[in-house]
C-alpha positions as CSV (number, residue, x, y, z in Angstrom):
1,X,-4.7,82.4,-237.9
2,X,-7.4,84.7,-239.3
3,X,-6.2,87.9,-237.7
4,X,-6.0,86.4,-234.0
5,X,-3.0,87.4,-232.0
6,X,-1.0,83.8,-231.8
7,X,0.7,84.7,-228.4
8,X,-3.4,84.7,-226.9
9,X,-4.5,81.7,-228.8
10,X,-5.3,79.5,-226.0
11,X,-3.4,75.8,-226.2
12,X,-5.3,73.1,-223.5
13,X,-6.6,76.4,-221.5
14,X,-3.4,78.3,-221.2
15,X,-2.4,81.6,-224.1
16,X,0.5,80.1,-225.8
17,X,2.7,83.0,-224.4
18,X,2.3,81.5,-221.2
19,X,4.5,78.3,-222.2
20,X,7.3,80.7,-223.3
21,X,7.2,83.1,-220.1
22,X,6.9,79.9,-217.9
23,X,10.3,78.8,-219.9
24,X,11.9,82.0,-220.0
25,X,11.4,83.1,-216.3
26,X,14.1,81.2,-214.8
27,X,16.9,81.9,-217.8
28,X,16.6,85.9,-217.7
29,X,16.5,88.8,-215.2
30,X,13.6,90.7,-217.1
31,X,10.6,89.3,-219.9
32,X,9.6,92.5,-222.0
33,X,6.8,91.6,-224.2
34,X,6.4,93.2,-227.2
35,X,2.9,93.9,-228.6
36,X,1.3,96.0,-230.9
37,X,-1.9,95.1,-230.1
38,X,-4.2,93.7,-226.7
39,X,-1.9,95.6,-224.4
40,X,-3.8,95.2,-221.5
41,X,-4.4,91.6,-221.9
42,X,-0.7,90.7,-222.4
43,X,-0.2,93.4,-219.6
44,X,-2.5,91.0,-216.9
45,X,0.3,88.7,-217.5
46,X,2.8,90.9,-215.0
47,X,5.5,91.5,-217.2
48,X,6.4,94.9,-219.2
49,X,4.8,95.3,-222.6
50,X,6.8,97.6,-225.0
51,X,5.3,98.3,-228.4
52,X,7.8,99.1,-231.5
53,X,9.1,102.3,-231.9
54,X,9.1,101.7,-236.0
55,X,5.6,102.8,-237.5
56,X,4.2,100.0,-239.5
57,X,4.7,96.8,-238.7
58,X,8.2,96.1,-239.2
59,X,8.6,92.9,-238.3
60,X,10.3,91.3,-235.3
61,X,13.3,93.0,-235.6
62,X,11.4,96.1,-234.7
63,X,10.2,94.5,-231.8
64,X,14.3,93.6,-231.0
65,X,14.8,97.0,-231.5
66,X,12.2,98.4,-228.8
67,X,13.5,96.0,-226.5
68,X,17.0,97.2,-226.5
69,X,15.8,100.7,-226.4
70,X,13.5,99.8,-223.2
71,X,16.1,97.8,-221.3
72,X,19.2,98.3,-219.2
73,X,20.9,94.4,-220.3
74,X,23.8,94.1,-222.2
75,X,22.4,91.2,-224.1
76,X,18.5,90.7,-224.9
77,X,17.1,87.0,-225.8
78,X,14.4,87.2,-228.2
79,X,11.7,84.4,-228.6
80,X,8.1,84.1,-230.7
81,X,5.0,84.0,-228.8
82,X,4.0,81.7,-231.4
83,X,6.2,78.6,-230.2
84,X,5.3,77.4,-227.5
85,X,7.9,74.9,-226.8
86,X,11.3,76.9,-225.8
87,X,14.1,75.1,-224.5
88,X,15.3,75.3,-221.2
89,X,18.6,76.2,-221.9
90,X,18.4,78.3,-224.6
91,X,20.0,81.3,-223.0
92,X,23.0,79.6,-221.7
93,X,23.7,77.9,-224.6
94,X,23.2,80.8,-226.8
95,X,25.4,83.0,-224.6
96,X,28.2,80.2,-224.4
97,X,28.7,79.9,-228.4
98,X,28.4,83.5,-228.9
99,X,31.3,84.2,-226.4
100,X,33.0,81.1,-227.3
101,X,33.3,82.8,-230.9
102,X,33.2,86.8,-230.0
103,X,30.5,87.7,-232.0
104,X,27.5,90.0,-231.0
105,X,25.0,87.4,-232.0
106,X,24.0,83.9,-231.2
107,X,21.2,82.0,-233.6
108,X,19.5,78.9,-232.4
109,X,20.4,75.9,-235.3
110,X,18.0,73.3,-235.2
111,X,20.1,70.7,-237.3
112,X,18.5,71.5,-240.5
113,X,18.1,75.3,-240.5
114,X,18.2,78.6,-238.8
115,X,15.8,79.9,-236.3
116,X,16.4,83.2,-236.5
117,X,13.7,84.5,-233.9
118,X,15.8,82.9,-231.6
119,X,18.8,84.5,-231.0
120,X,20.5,86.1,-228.2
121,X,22.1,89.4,-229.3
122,X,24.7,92.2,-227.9
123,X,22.5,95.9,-227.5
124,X,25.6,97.3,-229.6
125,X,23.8,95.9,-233.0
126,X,20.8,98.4,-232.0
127,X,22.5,100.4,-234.9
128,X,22.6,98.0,-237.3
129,X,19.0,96.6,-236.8
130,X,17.5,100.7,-237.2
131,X,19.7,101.2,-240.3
132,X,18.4,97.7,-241.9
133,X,14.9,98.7,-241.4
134,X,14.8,102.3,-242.2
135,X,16.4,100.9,-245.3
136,X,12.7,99.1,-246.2
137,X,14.5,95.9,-244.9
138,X,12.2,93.9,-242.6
139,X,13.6,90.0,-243.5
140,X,14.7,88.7,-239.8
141,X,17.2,85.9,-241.2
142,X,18.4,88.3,-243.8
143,X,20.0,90.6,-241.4
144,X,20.8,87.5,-238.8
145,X,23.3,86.2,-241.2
146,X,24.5,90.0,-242.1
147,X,25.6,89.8,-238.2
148,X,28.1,86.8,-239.0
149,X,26.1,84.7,-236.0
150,X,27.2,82.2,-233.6
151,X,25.4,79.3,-235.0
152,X,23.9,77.3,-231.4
153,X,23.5,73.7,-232.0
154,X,20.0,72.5,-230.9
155,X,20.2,69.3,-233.4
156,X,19.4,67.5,-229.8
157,X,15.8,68.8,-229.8
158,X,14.5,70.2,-233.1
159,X,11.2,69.6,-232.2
160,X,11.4,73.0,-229.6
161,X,11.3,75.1,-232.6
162,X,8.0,74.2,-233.9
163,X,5.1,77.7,-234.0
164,X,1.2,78.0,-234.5
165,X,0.9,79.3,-237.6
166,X,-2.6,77.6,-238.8
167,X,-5.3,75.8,-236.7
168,X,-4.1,72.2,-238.0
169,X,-0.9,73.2,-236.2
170,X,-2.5,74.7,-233.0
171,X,-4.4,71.1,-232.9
172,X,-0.6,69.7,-233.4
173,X,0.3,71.6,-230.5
174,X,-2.6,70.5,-228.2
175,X,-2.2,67.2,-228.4
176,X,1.3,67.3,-228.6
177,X,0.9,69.1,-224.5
178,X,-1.4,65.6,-224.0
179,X,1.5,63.3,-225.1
180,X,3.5,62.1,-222.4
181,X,6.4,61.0,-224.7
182,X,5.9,64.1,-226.8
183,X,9.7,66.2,-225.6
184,X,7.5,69.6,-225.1
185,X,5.4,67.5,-222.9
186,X,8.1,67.2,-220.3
187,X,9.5,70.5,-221.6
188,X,6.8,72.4,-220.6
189,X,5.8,70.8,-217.5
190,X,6.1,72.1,-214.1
């Protein structure tokens, strides 16, 4: 996206990480948002920005990390800025498959492959994630699938996984928002 920050590009007048906080709000107690750059723009949109404690970028899992480190939750529900559809009960239905198999991690399944950027995930694997990236590490769905994941089913609405990673896409996105039978459309609404 030629160096922009993706969570501030702006879909039909709104950042994209707007979408996701307006999705998010009503599924968690706390949104941390974790930037490493334009802090005081993400920080006009009233939620706690926490930068990563790893030096370099690292990667999202360093930004997982950071958020374990800066919260008090037992479990912490990770999302990308850069996909702006987020489904409304991605939290519950994360935390119901990871208890329903005891593990520490849940992973959002679209029916085709693993979105590993969505996950809800035990602070216990803090750990593991700091050993897997002071080891050079920084692959995301690498270490998910270390973690022996609940795999959540979200077959029923693959389209919720879709980012912004070129401006064809962000056009994709736009007019996607425009759609009334687009599924974000109604996703993202009110």
């Amino acid at each position: 996206m030629g160096g922009h920050d993706k969570g501030l590009l702006l879909i039909n007048h709104r950042a994209m990480i707007e979408y996701v906080i307006e999705k998010l709000s009503p599924q968690v107690d706390e949104i941390l948002i974790n930037a490493n750059r334009n802090l005081e723009r993400y920080g006009r949109l009233g939620h706690a920005v926490i930068t990563d404690q790893i030096t370099g970028y690292a990667g999202p899992l360093a930004g997982m990390a950071a958020a374990i480190q800066a919260c008090e939750s037992e479990y912490i529900l990770s999302t990308p800025c850069d996909g702006p559809w987020v489904p409304a009960d991605l939290a519950s239905r994360l935390f119901t498959q990871l208890e329903r198999e005891g593990t520490s991690l849940s992973a959002a399944h679209d029916g085709e492959r693993l979105q590993p950027v969505f996950i809800l995930m035990h602070r216990k694997l803090l750990p593991s994630i700091l050993s897997y990236l002071e080891s050079g590490e920084r692959r995301l769905g690498f270490w998910v699938k270390q973690q022996n994941p609940a795999l959540t089913d979200f077959s029923d609405q693959p389209e919720l996984f879709f980012n912004v990673n070129s401006p064809a896409e962000l056009k994709r996105a736009e007019a996607d928002l425009l759609d009334p039978t687009h599924p974000a459309t109604s996703v993202n609404s009110g």
